[in-house]
Legacy VTK file of the C-alpha trace (Angstrom):
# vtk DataFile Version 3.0
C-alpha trace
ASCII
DATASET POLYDATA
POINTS 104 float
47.261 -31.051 -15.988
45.188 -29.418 -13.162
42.063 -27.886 -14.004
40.380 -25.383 -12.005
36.284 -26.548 -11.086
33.829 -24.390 -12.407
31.617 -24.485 -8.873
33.050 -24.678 -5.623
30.685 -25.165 -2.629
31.022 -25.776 0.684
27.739 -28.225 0.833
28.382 -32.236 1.784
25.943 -33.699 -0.822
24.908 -37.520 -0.437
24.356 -39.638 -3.422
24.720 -35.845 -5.791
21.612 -34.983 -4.378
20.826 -34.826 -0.844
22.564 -32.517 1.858
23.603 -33.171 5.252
20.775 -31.796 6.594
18.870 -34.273 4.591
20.372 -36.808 6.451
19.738 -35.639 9.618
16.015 -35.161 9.009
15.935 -38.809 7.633
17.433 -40.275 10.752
15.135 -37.914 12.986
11.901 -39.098 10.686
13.017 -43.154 11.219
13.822 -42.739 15.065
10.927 -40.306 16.017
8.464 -41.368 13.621
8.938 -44.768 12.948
9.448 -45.376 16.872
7.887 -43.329 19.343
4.337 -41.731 16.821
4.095 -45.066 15.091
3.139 -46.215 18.896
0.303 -43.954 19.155
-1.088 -45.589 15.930
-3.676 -48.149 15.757
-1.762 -51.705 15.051
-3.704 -53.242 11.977
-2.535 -49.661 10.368
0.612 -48.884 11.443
2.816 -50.745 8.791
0.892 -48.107 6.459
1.575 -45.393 8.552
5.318 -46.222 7.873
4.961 -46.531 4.593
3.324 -43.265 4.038
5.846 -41.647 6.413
8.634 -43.127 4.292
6.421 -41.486 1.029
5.850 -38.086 2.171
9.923 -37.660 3.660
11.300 -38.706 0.211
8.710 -36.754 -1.228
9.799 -33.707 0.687
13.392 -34.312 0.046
13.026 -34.132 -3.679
14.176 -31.456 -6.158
10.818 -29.716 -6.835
9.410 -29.407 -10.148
8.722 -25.458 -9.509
11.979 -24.468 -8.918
14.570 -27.131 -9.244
17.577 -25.483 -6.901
15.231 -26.043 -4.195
13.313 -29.039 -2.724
9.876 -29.622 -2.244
10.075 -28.293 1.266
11.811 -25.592 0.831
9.179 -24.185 -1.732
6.653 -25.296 1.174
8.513 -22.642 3.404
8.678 -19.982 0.417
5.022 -20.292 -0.053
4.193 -19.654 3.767
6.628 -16.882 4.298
4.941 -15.397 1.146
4.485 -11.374 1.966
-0.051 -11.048 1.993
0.255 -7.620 2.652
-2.139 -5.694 0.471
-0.601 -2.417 -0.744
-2.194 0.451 -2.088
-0.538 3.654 -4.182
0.975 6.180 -2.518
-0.343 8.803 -4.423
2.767 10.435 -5.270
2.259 10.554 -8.738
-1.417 11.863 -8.837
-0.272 15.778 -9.967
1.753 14.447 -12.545
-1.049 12.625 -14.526
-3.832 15.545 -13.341
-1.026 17.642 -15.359
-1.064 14.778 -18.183
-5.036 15.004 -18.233
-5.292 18.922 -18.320
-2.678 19.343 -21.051
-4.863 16.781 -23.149
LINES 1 105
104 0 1 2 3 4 5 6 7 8 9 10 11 12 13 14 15 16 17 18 19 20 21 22 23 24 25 26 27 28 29 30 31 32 33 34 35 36 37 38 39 40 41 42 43 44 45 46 47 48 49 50 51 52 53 54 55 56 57 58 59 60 61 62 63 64 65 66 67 68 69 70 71 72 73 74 75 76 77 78 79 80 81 82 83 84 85 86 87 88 89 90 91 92 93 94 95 96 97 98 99 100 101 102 103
């Protein structure tokens, strides 16, 4: 019999996890980093830099633990697009509790 999926999406997922997009940043991380920035390190220390590249992008990549629809990066992005604004009342609701306080 055919049965109808629960969740249709139009996402191409890699391994159930990563996007597309993942995969592009990956291959843009190993050409760009691992090639042309890895040249500007000093050589004793660049097989480390690699390594730690290699860290941080999976890292990044990852579901986060915060909010697990999203990956680490994206909650990165969340937190700088965060609204600082500092707001303050209006005051539209001032007469209503100086009526509140007089009735008392």
């Amino acid at each position: 019999m055919f049965t109808r999926p629960n969740k249709i999406s139009n996402e191409i997922k890699l391994l159930g996890r990563y996007q597309l997009t993942d995969a592009f940043v990956v291959l843009l991380i190993l050409f760009f980093g691992m090639g042309n920035l890895a040249d500007y390190i000093y050589e004793p220390i660049r097989l480390f830099f690699r390594l730690f590249l290699f860290i941080m992008t999976i890292f990044w990549l990852s579901p986060s633990p915060f909010k697990p629809q999203s990956k680490n990066i994206g909650v990165l992005m969340d937190c700088l697009k965060k609204d600082t604004h500092t707001y303050f009342p209006d005051g539209i609701f001032e007469n209503e509790w100086r009526k509140i306080d007089d009735y008392r």
